[in-house]
C-alpha positions in Angstrom: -28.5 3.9 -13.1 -26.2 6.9 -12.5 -24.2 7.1 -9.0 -23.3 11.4 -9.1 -21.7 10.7 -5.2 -19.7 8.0 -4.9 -16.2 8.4 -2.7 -14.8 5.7 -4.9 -11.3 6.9 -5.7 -8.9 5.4 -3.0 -6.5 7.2 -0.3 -7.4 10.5 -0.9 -9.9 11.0 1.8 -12.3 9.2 4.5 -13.4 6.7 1.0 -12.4 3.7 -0.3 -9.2 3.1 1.6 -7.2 1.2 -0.5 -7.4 -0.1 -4.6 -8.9 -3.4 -3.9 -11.4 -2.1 -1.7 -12.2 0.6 -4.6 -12.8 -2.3 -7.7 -14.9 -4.2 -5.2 -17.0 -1.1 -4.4 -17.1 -0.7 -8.5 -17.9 -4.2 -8.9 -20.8 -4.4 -6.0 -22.1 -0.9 -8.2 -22.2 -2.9 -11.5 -23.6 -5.6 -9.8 -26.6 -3.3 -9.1 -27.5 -1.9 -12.6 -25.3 1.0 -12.2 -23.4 2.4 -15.6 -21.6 5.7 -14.8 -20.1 6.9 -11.5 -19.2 10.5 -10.6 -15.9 9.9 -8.2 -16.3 12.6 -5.6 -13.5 13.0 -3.3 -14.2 15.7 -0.4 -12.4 19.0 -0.9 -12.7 20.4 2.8 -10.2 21.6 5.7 -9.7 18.3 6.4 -9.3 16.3 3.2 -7.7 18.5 0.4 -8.4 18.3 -3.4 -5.6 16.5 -4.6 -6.6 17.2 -9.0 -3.8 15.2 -10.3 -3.9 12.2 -7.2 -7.6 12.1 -8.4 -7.2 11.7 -11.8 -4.4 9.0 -11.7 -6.1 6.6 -9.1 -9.5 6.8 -10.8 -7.8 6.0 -14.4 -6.4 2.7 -12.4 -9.8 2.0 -11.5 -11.6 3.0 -14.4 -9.2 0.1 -16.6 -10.0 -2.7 -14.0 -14.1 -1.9 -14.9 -13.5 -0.3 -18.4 -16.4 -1.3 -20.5 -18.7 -2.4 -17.5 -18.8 1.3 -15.4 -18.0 4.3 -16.8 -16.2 7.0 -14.1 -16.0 10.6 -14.3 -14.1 13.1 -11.9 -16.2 15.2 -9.4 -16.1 16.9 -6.3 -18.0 16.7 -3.0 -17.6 20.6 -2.6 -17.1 21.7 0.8 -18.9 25.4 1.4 -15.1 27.6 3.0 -13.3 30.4 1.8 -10.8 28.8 0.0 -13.0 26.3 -1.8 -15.3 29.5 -2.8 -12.4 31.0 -4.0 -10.9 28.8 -6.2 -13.9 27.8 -7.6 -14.9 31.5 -8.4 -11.0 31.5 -10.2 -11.1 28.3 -11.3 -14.7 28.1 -13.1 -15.8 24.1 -13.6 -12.9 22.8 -11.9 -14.8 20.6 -9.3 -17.9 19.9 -11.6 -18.5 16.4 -12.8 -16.6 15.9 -15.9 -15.9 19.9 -15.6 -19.4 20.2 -17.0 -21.1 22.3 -14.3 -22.9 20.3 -11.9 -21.3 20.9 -8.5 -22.1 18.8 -5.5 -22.1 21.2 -2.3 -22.0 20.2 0.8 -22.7 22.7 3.6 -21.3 22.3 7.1 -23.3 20.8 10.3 -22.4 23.5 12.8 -23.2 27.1 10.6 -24.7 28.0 7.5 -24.7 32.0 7.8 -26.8 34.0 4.9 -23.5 34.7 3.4 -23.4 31.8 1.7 -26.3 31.8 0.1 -24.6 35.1 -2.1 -21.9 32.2 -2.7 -24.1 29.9 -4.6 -25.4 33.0 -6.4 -21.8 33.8 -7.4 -20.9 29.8 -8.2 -24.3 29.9 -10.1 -23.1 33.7 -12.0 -19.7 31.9 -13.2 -21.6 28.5 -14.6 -22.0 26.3 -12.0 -25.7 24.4 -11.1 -25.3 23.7 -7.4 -26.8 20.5 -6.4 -27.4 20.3 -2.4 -26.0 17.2 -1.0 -28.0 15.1 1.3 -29.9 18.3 3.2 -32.1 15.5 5.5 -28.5 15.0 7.1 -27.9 18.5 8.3 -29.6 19.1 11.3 -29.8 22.8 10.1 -31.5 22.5 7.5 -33.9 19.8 8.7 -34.5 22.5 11.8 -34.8 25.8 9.1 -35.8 23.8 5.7 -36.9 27.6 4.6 -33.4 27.8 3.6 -33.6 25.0 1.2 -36.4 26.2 -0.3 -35.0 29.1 -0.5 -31.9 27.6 -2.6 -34.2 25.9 -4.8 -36.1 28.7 -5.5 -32.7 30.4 -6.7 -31.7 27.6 -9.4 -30.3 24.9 -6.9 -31.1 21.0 -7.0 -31.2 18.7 -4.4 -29.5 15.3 -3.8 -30.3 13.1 -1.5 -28.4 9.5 -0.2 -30.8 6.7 -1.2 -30.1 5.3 2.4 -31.5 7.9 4.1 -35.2 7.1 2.6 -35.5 3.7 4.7 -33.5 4.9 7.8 -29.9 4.0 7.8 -29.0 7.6 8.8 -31.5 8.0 11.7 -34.8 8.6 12.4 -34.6 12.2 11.8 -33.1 11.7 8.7 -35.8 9.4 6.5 -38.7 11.0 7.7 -37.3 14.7 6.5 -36.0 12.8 3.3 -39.4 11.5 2.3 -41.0 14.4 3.3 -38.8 16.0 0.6 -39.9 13.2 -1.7 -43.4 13.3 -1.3 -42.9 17.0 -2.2 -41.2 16.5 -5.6 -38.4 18.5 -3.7 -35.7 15.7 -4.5 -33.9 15.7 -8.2 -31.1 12.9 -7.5 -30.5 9.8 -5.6 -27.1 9.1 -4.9 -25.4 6.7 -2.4 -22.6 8.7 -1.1 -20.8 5.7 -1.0 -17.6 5.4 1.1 -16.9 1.9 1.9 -18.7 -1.9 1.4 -18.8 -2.3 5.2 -21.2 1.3 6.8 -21.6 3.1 3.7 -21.7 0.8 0.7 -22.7 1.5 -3.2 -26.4 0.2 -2.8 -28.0 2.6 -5.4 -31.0 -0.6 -6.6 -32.7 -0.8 -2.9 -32.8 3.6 -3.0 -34.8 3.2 -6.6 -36.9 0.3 -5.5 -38.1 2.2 -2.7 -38.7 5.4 -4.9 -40.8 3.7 -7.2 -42.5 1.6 -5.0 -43.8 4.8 -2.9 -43.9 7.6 -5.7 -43.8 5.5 -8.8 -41.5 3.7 -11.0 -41.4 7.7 -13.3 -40.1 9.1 -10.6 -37.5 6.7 -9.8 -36.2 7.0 -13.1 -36.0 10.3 -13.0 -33.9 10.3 -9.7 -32.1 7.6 -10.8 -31.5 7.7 -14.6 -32.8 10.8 -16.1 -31.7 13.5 -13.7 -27.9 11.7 -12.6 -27.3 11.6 -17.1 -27.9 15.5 -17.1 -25.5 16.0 -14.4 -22.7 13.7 -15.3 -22.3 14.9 -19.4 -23.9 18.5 -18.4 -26.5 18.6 -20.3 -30.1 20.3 -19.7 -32.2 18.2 -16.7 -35.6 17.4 -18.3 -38.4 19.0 -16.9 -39.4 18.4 -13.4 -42.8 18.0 -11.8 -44.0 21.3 -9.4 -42.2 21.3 -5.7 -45.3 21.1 -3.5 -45.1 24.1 -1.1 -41.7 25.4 -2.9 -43.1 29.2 -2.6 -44.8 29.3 0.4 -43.9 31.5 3.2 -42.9 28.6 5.6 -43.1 25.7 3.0 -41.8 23.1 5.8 -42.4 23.5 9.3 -39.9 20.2 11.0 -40.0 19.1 14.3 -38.2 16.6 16.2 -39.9 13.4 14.7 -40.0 9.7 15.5 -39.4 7.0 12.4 -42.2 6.5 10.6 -42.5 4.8 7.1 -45.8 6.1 5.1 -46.5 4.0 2.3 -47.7 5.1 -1.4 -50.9 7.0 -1.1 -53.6 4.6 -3.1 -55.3 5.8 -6.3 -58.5 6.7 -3.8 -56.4 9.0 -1.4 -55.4 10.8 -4.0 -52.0 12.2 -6.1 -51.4 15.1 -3.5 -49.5 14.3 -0.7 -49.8 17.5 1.3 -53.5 17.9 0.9 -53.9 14.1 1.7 -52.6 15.2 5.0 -54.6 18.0 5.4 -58.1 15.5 5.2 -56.4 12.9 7.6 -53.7 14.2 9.3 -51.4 11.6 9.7 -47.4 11.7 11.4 -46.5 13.7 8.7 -49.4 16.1 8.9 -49.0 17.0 12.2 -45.0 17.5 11.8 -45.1 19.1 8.5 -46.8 22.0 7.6 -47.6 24.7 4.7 
């Protein structure tokens, strides 16, 4: 497996805090099947992009795992002016590996239209924006439209494997399988920041995946997808997004945790019309 959000470089922002805690987080990763980590340290108002701090820690790292974990250099992209900016100047910088896939991160309190004419503009100068963890923003769980909108535009979506089974709320899991049982979700990722709250557990995410949507689709969120985006190359082709052009494609609501299980072969392959025969949780809190 492929980790494309991991915090693991130490010291540089609210991540691994030190370089022990780092090569355990790297060793609990490789414990789990996982191969390649993109190290994405924040680059926001409160936790500057520090290029040459980045690169030095994660070569220490990288020799205490070489030839069991590859690491590349990423970003978790922070959507403000001067990230915008920089990036527009700066073309690749905050990619992983400087190959265009740019993990972006919107904040919890605004997301005005203008910056959906940024992602345009990242997208003009060679970037593919990848959303990070959309079923954690309350905005965007309260006006999905907009991520639908993003996809639509070239965007992909990652989410934190977590989130599927309900570490990050109730809110959280029920939008994120939503987005699953849609075909609306092209990475899993652990966002990893610690071992303690937010440890690398990448193997229970894919587990999950292919238990409810099949062991394909695991792969793809897991394997597949994550190898495009860490040596930028082309992602294969993706099955349709359920709903992805409808007028109102998700209509959320506050929701209770819930855990539907893989439809059965006699239920049939479509999630959304399975709800619209026996309208379930889901069925009556999403809608076309």
């Amino acid at each position: 497996m492929i980790d494309i959000h991991h915090h693991l470089i130490y010291g540089v922002d609210d991540g691994a805090p030190s370089f022990e805690h780092a090569v355990q987080m790297a060793e609990v990763a490789i414990a789990e099947g996982v191969t390649h980590i993109a190290c994405t340290p924040h680059s926001s108002d409160s936790h500057p992009y520090q290029l040459d701090t980045n690169i030095e820690r994660m070569a220490e790292i990288q020799a205490k795992v070489e030839g069991r974990l590859e690491l590349s250099l990423a970003c978790d992209f922070h959507l403000n002016a001067d990230n915008i900016q920089d990036a527009l100047k700066n073309p690749l910088k905050y990619s992983i590996g400087g190959k265009g896939y740019l993990l972006v991160e919107f904040s919890e309190m605004a997301i005005p239209p203008q910056l959906t004419d940024a992602l345009n503009r990242l997208q003009a100068v060679g970037y593919t924006n990848i959303i990070t963890h959309p079923e954690r923003n309350p905005i965007i769980v309260k006006h999905p439209q907009m991520l639908a909108d993003w996809i639509r535009m070239g965007c992909v979506v990652q989410v934190t494997a977590s989130s599927l089974y309900g570490r990050f709320g109730n809110s959280a899991e029920a939008f994120a399988n939503e987005l699953l049982d849609r075909n609306w979700i092209h990475f899993l990722a652990t966002d990893a920041h610690n071992l303690e709250w937010r440890p690398p557990h990448l193997k229970k995410g894919y587990e999950y995946v292919a238990n409810r949507a099949g062991e394909e689709t695991a792969r793809r969120l897991c394997f597949e997808n994550p190898r495009a985006a860490y040596f930028g190359t082309k992602m294969p082709k993706q099955p349709e997004a359920i709903g992805i052009w409808d007028s109102a494609p998700i209509k959320f609501q506050e929701v209770v945790r819930s855990a539907p299980k893989r439809p059965s072969a006699s239920s049939g392959a479509n999630p959304a019309a399975n709800a619209e025969k026996k309208p379930g949780i889901f069925g009556r809190l999403f809608g076309k």
